[in-house]
C-alpha positions as CSV (number, residue, x, y, z in Angstrom):
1,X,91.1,115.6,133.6
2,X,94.5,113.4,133.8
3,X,96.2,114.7,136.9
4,X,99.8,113.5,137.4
5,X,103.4,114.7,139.2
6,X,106.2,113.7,137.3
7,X,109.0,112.0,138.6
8,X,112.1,111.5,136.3
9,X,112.7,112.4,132.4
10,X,113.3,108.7,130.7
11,X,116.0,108.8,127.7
12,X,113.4,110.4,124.8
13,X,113.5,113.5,127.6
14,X,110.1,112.7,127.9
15,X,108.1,112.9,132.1
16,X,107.7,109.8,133.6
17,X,104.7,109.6,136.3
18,X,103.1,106.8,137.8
19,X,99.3,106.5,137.5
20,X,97.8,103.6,139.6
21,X,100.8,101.8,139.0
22,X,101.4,102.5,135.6
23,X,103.8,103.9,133.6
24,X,102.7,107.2,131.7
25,X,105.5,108.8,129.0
26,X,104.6,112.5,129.0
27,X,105.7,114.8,126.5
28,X,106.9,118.2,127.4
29,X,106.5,117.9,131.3
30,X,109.8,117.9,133.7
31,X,110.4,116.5,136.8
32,X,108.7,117.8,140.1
33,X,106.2,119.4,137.7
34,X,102.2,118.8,138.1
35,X,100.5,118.4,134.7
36,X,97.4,117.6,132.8
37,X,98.0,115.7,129.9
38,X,96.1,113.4,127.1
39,X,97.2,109.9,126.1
40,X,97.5,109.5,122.6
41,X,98.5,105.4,122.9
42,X,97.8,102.8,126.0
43,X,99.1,99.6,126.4
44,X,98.5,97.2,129.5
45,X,101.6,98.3,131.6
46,X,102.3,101.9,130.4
47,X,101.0,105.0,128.3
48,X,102.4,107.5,125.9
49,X,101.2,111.4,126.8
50,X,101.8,114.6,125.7
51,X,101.3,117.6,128.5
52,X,98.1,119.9,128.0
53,X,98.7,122.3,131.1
54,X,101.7,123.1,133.5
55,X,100.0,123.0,137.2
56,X,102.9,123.0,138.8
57,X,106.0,124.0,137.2
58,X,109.8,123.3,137.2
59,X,112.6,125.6,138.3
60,X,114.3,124.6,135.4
61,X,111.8,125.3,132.9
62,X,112.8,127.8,130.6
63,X,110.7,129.3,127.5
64,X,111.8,127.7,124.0
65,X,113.7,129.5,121.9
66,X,112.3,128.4,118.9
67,X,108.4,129.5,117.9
68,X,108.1,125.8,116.5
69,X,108.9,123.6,119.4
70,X,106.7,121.6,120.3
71,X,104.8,120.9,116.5
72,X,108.9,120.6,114.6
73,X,109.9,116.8,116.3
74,X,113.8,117.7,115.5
75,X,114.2,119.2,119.3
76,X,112.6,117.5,122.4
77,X,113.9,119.2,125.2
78,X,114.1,123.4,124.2
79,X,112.2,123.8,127.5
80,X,114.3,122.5,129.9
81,X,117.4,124.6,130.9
82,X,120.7,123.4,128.9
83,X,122.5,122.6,132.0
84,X,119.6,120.6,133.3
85,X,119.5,118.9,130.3
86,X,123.3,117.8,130.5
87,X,123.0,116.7,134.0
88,X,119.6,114.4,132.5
89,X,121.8,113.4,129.9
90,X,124.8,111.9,132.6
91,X,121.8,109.8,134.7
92,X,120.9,108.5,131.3
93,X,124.8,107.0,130.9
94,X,125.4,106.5,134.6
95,X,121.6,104.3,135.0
96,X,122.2,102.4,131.3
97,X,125.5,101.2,132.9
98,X,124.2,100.4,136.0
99,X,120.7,98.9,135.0
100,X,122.6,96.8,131.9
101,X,126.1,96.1,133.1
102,X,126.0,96.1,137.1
103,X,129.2,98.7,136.7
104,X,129.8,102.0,138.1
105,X,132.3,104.2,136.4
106,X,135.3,105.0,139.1
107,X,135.5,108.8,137.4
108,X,132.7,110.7,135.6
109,X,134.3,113.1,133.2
110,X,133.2,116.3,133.0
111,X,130.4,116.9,130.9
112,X,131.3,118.6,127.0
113,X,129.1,120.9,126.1
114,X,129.3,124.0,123.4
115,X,127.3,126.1,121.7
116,X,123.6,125.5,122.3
117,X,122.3,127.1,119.2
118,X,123.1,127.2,115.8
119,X,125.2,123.9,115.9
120,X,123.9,121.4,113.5
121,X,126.3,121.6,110.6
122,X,124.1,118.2,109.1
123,X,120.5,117.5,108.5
124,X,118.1,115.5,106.5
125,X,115.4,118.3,105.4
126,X,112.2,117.0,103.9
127,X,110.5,118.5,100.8
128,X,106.5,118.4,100.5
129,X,104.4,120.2,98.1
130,X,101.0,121.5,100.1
131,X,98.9,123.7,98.0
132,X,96.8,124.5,101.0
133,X,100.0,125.3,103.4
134,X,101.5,128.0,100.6
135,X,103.5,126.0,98.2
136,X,106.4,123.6,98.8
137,X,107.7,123.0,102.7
138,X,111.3,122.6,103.5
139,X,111.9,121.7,107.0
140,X,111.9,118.9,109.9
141,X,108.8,116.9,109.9
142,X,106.1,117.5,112.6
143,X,106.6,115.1,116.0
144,X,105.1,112.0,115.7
145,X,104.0,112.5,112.2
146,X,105.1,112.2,108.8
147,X,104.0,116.0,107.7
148,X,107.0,118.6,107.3
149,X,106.5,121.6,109.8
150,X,105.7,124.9,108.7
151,X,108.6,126.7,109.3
152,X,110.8,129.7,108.2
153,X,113.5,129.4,110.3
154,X,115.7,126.7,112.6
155,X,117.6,127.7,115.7
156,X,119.8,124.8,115.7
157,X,120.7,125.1,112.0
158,X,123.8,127.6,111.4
159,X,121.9,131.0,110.5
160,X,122.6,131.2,107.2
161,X,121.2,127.9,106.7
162,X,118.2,128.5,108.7
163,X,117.5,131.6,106.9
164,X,117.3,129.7,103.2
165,X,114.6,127.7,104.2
166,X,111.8,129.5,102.8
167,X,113.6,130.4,100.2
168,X,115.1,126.5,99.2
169,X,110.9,125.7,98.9
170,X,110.0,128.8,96.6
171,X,113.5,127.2,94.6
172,X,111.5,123.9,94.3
173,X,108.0,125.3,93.6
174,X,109.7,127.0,91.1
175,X,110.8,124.0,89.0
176,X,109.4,121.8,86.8
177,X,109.2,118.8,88.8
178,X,108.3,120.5,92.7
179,X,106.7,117.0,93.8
180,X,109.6,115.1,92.6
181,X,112.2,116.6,94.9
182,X,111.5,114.6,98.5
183,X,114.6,115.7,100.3
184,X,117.5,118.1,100.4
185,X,120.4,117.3,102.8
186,X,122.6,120.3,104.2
187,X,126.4,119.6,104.7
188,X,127.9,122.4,106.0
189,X,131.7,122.7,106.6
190,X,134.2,125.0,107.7
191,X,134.0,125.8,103.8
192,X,131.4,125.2,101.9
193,X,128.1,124.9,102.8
194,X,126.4,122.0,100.2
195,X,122.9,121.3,99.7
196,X,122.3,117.7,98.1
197,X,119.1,117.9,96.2
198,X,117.0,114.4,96.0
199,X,115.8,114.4,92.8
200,X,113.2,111.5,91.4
201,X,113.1,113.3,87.8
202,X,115.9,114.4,85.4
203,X,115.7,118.7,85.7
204,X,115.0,120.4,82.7
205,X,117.2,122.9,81.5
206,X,115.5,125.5,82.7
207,X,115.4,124.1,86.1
208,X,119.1,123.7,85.8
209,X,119.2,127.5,85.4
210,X,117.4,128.2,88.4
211,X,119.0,125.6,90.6
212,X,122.6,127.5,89.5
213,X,121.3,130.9,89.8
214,X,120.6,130.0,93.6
215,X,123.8,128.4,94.0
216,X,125.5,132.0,93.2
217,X,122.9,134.3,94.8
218,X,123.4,132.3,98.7
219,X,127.3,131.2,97.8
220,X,126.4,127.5,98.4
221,X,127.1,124.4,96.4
222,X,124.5,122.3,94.9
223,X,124.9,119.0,94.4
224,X,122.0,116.0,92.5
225,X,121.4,112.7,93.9
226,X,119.2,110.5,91.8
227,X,119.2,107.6,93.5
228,X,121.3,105.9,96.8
229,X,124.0,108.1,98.8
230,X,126.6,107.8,96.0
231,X,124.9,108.7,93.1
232,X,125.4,112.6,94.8
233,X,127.1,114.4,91.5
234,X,128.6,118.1,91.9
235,X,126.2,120.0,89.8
236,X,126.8,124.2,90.4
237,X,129.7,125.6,91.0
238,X,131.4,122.8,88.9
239,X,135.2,123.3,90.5
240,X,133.7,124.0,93.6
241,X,135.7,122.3,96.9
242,X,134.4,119.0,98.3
243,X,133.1,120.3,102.2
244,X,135.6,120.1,104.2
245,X,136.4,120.5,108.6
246,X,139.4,121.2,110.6
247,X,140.7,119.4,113.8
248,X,143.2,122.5,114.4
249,X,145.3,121.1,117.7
250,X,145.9,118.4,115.3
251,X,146.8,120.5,112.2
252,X,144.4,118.3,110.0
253,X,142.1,119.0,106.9
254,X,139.4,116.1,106.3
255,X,137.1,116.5,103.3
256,X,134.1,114.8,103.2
257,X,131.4,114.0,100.6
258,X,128.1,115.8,101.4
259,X,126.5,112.4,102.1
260,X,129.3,111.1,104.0
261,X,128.8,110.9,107.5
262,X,130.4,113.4,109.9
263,X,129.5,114.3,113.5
264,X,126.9,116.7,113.0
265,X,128.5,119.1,115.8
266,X,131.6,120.2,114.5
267,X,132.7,122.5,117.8
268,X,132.4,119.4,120.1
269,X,133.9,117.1,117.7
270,X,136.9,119.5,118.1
271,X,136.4,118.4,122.1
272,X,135.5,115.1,121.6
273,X,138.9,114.1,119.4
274,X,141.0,116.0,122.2
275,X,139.6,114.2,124.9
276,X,139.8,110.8,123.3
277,X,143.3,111.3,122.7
278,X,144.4,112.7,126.0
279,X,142.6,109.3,127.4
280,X,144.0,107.0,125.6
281,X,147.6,108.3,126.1
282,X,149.1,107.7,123.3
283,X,152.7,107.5,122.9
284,X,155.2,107.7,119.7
285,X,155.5,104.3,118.4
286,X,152.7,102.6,119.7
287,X,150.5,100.5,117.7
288,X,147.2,101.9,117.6
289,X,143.6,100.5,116.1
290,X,141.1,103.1,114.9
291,X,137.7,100.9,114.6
292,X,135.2,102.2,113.0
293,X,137.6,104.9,111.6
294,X,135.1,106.4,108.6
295,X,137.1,109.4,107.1
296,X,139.3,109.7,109.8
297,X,138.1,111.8,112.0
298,X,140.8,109.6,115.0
299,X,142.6,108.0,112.8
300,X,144.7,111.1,111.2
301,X,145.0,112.9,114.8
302,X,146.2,109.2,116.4
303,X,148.7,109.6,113.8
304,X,149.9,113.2,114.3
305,X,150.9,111.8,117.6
306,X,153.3,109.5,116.8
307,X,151.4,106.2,116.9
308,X,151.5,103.7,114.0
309,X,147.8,103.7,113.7
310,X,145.5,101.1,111.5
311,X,141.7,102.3,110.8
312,X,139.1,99.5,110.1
313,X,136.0,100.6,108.8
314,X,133.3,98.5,106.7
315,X,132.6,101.0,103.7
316,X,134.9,100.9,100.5
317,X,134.1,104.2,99.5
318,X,135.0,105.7,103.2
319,X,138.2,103.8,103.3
320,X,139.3,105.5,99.7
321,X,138.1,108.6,101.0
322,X,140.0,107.8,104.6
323,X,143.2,107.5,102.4
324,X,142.6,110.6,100.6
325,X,142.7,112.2,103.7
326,X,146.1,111.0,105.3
327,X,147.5,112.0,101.8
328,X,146.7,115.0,102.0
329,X,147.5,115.7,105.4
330,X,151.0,114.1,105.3
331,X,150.3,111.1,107.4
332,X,149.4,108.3,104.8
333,X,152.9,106.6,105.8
334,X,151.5,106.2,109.4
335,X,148.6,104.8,109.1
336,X,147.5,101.1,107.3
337,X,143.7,101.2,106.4
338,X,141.5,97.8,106.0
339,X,138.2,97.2,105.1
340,X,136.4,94.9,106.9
341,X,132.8,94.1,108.9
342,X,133.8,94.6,112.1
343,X,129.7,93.4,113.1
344,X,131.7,89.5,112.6
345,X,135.3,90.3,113.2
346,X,137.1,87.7,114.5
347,X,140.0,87.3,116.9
348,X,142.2,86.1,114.1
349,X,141.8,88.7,112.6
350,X,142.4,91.3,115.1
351,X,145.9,89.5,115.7
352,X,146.9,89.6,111.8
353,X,145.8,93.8,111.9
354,X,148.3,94.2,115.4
355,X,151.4,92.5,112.3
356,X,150.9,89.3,114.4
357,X,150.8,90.7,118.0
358,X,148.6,92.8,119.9
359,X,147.6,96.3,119.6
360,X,149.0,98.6,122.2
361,X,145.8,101.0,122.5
362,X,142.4,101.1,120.5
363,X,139.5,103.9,119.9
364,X,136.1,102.4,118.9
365,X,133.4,104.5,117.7
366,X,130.4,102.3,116.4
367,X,127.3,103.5,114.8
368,X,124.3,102.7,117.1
369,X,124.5,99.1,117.5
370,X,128.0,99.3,118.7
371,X,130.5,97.0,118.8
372,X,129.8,93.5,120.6
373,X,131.3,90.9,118.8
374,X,134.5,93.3,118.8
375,X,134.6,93.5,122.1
376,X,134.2,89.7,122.4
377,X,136.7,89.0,120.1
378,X,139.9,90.7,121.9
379,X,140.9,88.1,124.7
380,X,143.6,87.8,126.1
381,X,146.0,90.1,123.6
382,X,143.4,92.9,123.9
383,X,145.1,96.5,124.1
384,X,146.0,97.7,127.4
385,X,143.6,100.6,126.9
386,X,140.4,101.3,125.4
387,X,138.6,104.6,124.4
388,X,134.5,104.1,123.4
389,X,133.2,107.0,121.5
390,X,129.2,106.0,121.7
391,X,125.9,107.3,120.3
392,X,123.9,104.9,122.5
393,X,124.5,104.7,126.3
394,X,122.1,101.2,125.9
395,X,124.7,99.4,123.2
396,X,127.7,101.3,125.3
397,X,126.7,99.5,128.4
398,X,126.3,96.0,126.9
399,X,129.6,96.0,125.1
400,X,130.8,97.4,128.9
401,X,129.7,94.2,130.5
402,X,131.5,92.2,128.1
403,X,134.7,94.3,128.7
404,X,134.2,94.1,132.0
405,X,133.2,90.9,133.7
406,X,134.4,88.6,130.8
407,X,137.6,90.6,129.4
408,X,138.7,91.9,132.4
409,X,139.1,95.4,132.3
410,X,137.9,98.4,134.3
411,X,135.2,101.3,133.6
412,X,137.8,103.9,134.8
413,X,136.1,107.0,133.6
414,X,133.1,108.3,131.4
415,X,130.9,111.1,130.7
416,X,128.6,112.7,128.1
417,X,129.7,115.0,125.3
418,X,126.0,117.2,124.3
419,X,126.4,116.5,120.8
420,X,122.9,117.6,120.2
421,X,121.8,120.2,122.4
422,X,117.5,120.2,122.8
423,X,117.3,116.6,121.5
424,X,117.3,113.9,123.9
425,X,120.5,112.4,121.8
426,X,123.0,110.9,124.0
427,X,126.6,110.5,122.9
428,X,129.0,109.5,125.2
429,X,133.0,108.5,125.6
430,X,134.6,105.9,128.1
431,X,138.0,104.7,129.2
432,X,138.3,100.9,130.0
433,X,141.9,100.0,131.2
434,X,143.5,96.5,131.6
């Protein structure tokens, strides 16, 4: 038996022990705990476990909520308390900036946090066809596996969503084409809920039928995608709404397509965009840059402030849709929108987006590779201030470095919001000041 006493959770929320001086990964153990476990991969300088008994266990173990933890890989951490697994989530920031960047934040901000069920307003289902498991699977897929998980219900899906599960895979075995649907995608707004059905064959019309028949029975909008993100097509209730989500201490509306992306958490979003805005300060007139802006989730609230704002995002269709947005909200005078790739932006062209100058203030929120050559490319006119929105405290910190021992600014503050409560997700928000 494989004795060991764990000593830290790394960022996958996963035990760390050390074994004769090497490294073992454990799955579903905590720190101070004593486990057994089984290694399902070596390599010469560490190994990946998973946890067969609890010897010893935590304090701040807590039973799972959901009877599929542990086989489901969409939550990693459901048995560790949720305010142990925020303050495991702030080492994870505070040690990437430290262990990458050789900075120390001068503030840690108070952790967000919000509802810990019943949150994820976004997901990626997959669709399988198992005779021998009952018929067609709707679900996450199993950890470490490419198999969907048997399950009937999710408890970080809103419940009404969790509760069609079952019911969206006796909706596929009941068409024409059940192995032909790989995927349905939940986008859930304030109003309405949409399902995006993955379809690899054309329905027949007695498919269609039965596709709008559930539309009406659950009140939810169905929308076809045969091929790439855009090819998504409104299919049942034809005039429904596109999804939409409100930012309410901004008074703003932003509609989304259901492939579009959002934040997945709309209640800390609603945190989230607060705080960014009460860090960055802004004032009415200032010149503001929104990078990375997508649909606008900064960009229209920097402009309900006062601030002349420009977004700069690298998708077309997100721009249009941007636009759309301050339209409808009012604010389309306030706000200049440009597409451009900002993974080669250049200094040049951060001066001609400030009208030949320098931008006052900027909010960056990059996908997960962040936002390097950005950060590079603001010298000496950078903005006085800088908020970081980030999904990776690893890319956070190196672009942090840059800011700070080449660009000369200061790490004043940071923290965590728990975007995804039970997953070992980090997401994050920073303040760098001149």
């Amino acid at each position: 038996m494989n004795i060991a006493t764990i000593e830290s959770l790394d960022h996958e929320g996963r035990g760390v022990a050390h074994v004769e001086g090497k490294a073992i990964f454990i799955e579903g153990a905590l720190p101070g705990e004593q486990v057994s476990y089984t290694s399902f991969r070596r390599k010469p300088s560490f190994e990946n476990a998973r946890a067969d008994a609890i010897l010893k266990a935590s304090s701040q173990r807590v039973t799972p909520h959901c009877p599929h933890f542990g086989v489901c890989g969409g939550c990693s951490m459901q048995h560790l308390d949720p305010v142990a697994q925020v303050a495991a989530k702030q080492r994870v920031l505070e040690d990437a900036f430290w262990h990458i960047a050789r900075i120390k934040p001068e503030t840690i901000l108070p952790p967000i946090i919000g509802p810990a069920w019943g949150y994820r307003r976004r997901a990626r289902l997959s669709v399988r066809k198992i005779d021998k498991k009952g018929g067609v699977l709707v679900g996450f897929r199993e950890k470490r596996s490419s198999y969907v998980a048997v399950m009937d219900s999710c408890a970080v899906l809103p419940a009404p969503i969790s509760a069609l599960l079952r019911k969206l895979g006796e909706l596929v075995g009941s068409l024409s084409i059940p192995d032909r649907v790989p995927q349905i995608e939940v986008a859930a707004g304030d109003t309405p809920t949409a399902l995006v059905l993955r379809i690899l064959e054309p329905l027949t019309g007695a498919d269609e039928g039965l596709v709008r028949a559930f539309a009406d029975l659950h009140g939810v909008v169905i929308y076809l995608q045969t091929g790439g993100p855009d090819t998504a097509t409104l299919f049942h209730p034809p005039d429904a709404l596109q999804p939409a989500y409100e930012l309410p201490d901004f008074g703003v509306t932003l509609r989304f397509r259901p492939t579009d992306f959002t934040q997945v958490n709309h209640d800390l979003n609603r945190v989230l965009v607060r705080r960014a805005l009460g860090l960055l300060d802004v004032r009415a007139g200032e010149r503001v840059a929104d990078m990375f802006c997508g649909l606008g989730n900064f960009t229209l609230p920097l402009a309900r402030s006062g601030a002349h704002v420009v977004g700069v995002e690298g998708s077309a269709p997100l721009i249009s849709r941007a636009k759309e947005n301050a339209a409808a909200n009012g604010l389309a005078e306030r706000i200049d929108y440009c597409v451009a790739n900002l993974f080669t932006v250049t200094p040049e062209q951060l001066t001609i987006w400030a009208g030949r100058g320098r931008f006052d203030k900027m909010l960056i929120d990059p996908p997960r590779e962040g936002a390097v050559e950005l950060v590079k490319s603001l010298g000496a006119n950078g903005p006085a201030r800088i908020v970081y929105v980030s999904c990776s405290p690893a890319t956070l910190a190196r672009d942090a470095a840059v800011l700070v021992h080449e660009q000369g600014y200061r790490l004043v503050a940071a923290g965590i919001a728990n975007m995804f409560p039970h997953t070992s997700h980090v997401e994050s928000i920073a303040l760098f000041q001149k």
